[in-house]
C-alpha positions, 0 to 999 in steps of 0.5 A, spaced: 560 182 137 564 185 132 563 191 127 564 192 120 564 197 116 559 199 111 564 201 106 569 194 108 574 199 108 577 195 115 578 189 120 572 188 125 572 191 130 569 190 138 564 194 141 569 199 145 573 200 139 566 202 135 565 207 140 571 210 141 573 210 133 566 213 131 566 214 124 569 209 120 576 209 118 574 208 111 569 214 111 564 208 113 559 207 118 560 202 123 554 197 125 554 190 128 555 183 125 549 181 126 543 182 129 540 179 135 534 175 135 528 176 141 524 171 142 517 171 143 517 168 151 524 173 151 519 179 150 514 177 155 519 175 160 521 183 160 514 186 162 516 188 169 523 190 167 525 197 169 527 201 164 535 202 166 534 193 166 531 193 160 536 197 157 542 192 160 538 186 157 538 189 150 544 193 149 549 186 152 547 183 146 551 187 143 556 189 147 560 183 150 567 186 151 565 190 158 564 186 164 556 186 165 557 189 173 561 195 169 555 196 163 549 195 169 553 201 173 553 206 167 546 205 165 544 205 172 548 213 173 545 214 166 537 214 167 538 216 174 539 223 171 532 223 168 526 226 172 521 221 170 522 214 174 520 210 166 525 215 163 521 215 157 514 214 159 508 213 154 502 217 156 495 216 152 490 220 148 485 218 144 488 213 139 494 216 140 500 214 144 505 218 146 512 216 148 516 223 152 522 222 151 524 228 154 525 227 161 533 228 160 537 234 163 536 238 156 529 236 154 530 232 148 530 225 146 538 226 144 539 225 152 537 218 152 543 216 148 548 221 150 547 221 158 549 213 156 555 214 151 558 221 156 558 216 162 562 210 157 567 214 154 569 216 161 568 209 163 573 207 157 578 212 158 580 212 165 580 204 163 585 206 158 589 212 161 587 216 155 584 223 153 579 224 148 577 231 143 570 230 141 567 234 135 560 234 132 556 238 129 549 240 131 542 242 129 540 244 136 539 238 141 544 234 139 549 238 142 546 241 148 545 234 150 552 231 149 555 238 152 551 235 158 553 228 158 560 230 157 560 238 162 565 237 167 568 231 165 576 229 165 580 227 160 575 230 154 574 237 151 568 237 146 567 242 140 560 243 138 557 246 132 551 249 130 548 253 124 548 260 127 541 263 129 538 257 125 536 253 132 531 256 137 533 260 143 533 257 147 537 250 143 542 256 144 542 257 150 543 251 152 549 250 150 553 256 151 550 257 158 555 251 159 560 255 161 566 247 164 572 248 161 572 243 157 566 245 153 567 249 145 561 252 142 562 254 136 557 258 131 558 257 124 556 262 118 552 256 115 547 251 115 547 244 119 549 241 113 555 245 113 557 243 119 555 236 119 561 236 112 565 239 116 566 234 122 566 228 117 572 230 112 575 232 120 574 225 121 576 223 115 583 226 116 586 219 119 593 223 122 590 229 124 583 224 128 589 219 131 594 225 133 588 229 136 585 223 139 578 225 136 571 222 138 565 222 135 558 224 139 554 225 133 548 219 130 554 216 127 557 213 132 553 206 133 552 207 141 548 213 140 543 208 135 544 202 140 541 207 146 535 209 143 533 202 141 531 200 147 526 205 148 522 202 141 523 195 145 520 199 152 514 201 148 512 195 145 512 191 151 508 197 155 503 197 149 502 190 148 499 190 156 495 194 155 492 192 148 489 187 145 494 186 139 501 186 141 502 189 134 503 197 133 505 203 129 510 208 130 511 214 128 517 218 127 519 226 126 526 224 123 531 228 118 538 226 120 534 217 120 538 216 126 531 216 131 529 211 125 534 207 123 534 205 132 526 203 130 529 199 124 534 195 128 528 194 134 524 191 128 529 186 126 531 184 133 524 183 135 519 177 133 515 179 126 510 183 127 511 186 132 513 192 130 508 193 123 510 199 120 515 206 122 511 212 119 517 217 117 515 223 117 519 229 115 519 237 115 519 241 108 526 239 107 524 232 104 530 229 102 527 222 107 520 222 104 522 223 097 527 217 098 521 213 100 516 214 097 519 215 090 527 213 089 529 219 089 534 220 095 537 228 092 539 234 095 536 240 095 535 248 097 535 248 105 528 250 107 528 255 115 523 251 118 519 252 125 522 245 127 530 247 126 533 240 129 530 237 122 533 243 117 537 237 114 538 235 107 544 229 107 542 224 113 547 222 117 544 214 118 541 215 111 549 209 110 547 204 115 540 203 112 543 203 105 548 198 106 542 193 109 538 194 103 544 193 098 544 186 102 550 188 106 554 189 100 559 194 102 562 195 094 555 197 094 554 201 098 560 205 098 559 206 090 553 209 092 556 214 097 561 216 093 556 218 087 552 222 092 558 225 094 559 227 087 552 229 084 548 230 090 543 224 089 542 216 087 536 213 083 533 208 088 527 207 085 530 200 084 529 198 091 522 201 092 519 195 093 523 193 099 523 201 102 516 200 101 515 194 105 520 197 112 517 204 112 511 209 110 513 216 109 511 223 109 511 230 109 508 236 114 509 243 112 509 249 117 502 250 116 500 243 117 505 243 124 501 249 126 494 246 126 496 241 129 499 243 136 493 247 136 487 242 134 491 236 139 492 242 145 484 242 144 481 235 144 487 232 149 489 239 153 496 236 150 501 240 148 506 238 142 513 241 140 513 242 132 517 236 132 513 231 136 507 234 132 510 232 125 510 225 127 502 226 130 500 229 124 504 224 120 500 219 124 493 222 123 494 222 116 497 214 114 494 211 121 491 204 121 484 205 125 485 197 127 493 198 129 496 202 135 500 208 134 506 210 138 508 218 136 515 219 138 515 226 142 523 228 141 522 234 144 519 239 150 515 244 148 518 249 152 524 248 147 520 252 141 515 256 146 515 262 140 512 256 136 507 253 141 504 260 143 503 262 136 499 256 135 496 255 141 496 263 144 499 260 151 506 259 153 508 252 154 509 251 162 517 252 163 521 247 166 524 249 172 531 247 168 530 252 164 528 257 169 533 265 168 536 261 163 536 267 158 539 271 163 546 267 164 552 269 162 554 265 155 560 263 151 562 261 143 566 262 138 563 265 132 565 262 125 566 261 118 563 254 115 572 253 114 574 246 115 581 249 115 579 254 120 576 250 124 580 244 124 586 249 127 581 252 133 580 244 135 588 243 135 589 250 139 584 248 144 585 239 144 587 236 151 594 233 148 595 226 147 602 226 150 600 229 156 
């Protein structure tokens, strides 16, 4: 399998080499050639997989320069982490199907894709003799979830921001209570945004990258989407067992489109109809649902919201999508980046027949987040955290009565328990995870959003290349 880039700024590349390259060296992002097809006899011939041997049936079809004893082996170690024996079980209430995806090492969904690619990198540098920095940015369990896929681990040192007090407490906190060598936290006096910035011209300073030896954990490295694709696949299947119509509905709280655009990929891997619809469900910071439902992808003033991994404005993925609905036009494609980069926005309504056929959308205030943790808790005795509750009130709204409906629960409500208990005036049960983690002693660099600044405290702390 080889990977180009959205922008057509380089030569094809193999999977590794995606991996480890992260963004683009165009400034692109990378994707696969092509997209494998599963057949209707394939699908059915999965039902009584496992999860880590579903993931390997799905992620070797894209991966072919990694001998298939070593990839069982990575994802075997990775999942083995997850408290739950279906690593993303799927539980029932009412009409609604939720899908856990928090049962990794930091409560999140982040944690199905970064177990998996902390173990890779380490896979591929040993290979390779060689060291990696790895620098992201964060809006609250992305960089927790990496920290612990990376914690501890030889050859790489890993930099992480996030927006300082704009994540919960304990999104906080489960970050810089890691106190492994190998581990930077770095708080900036800004948004997420700003950080996400930051990385990305870090990234697209070539030397510097190639000096440093820098990777990139963040959605915008393609194994992070290709791990969370399995999940989409996984739930299907288990619905399709127990349901009359092997069609169904997803709803998804997005607001970087990585989560998302994995459903997009699953959708055209799997036989038409399988999936009917992936409902995109935003916060009040709307960039997403506006580009939905009217052509309108724009920035605009970031909104603090009770679900802060969504207070996002540019979405990383948001270039991958682009790129498929210019018909794999990479001229296209980066025109259009490159006018968002100077203005802020790009008129889409050109398009919004073939956005309309790929995705709903939808937008959900704090408020309406609110009620809904409240009237789920009451009818289902179920608690939701304020993002799985975008995506359910996002459901309730632009459900189909005859279709299935498969809500992605990002998060453990322990993670946002000041939200929860406002709602619901009870505490969420707290994961023993989590237990006396207020008390823990913890380390992180406060910052400026300074790109310069930044880059030189990444060269100061970096494992040398040389070495």
């Amino acid at each position: 399998m080889q990977y180009l880039s959205t922008r057509g700024g380089i030569p094809p590349i193999s999977f590794t080499q995606a991996v480890m390259m992260g963004l683009a060296e165009d400034g692109g992002l990378l994707l696969p050639r092509t997209i494998p097809r599963i057949g209707c006899e394939t699908l059915l011939s999965w039902q009584e997989l496992s999860y880590p041997e579903l993931a390997f049936e799905i992620m070797s079809r894209f991966i072919d320069d990694i001998p298939g004893s070593d990839l069982r082996e990575l994802i075997n170690k990775s999942y083995a982490t997850f408290s739950s024996d279906e690593v993303t079980p799927l539980v029932h209430h009412g009409d609604y199907h939720i899908l856990e995806l928090f049962h990794g090492p930091t409560l999140a969904f982040k944690d199905v894709a970064l177990q998996f690619l902390g173990n890779l990198f380490e896979y591929l540098l040993k290979a390779d003799n060689s060291i990696l920095n790895i620098i992201g940015a964060t809006s609250g369990d992305t960089g927790s979830a990496a920290i612990y896929g990376v914690r501890g681990k030889e050859r790489i040192n890993i930099f992480i921001l996030h927006p300082h007090k704009r994540v919960s407490e304990v999104q906080e906190r489960q970050m810089t209570t890691v106190l492994d060598d190998n581990v930077f936290n770095i708080a900036i006096e800004g948004s997420f945004d700003d950080g996400q910035s930051i990385v990305k011209r870090i990234f697209n300073d070539i030397s510097f990258k190639n000096k440093y030896r820098l990777g990139s954990i963040n959605s915008i490295n393609w194994a992070r989407v290709l791990a969370q694709v399995v999940y989409y696949v996984h739930s299907c299947i288990h619905v399709a067992k127990h349901e009359k119509d092997s069609t169904v509905d997803f709803a998804i709280p997005t607001g970087n489109f990585g989560d998302i655009f994995a459903g997009y990929i699953a959708k055209k891997m799997l036989p038409p109809g399988t999936i009917r619809q992936l409902i995109l469900a935003t916060n009040s910071n709307d960039i997403l649902s506006r580009f939905i439902n009217n052509g309108d992808y724009s920035l605009s003033d970031l909104k603090i919201t009770s679900s802060p991994s969504m207070d996002i404005q540019a979405a990383s993925n948001f270039e991958r999508y682009l790129y498929y609905l210019m018909d794999s036009d990479s001229a296209k494609t980066k025109k259009l980046m490159e006018e968002f980069a100077a203005n802020g926005k790009i008129d889409l309504s050109d398009s919004q027949d073939q956005i309309k056929r790929d995705f709903a959308a939808t937008t959900v205030s704090d408020a309406e987040v609110a009620e809904t943790i409240s009237s789920f808790y009451k009818e289902f005795d179920y608690i939701l955290d304020p993002h799985t509750a975008i995506g359910v009130k996002a459901a309730m709204d632009l459900k189909t009565a005859s279709v299935p409906i498969i809500c992605l629960a990002t998060a453990h409500p322990a993670k946002f328990g000041d939200v929860v208990k406002d709602a619901i005036n009870t505490s969420p049960d707290i994961p023993e995870s989590l237990h006396g983690i207020e008390t823990k002693e913890t380390r992180c660099k406060l910052m400026a959003a300074d790109k310069n600044a930044i880059q030189a405290f990444v060269a100061e702390h970096s494992l040398d290349a040389s070495s």
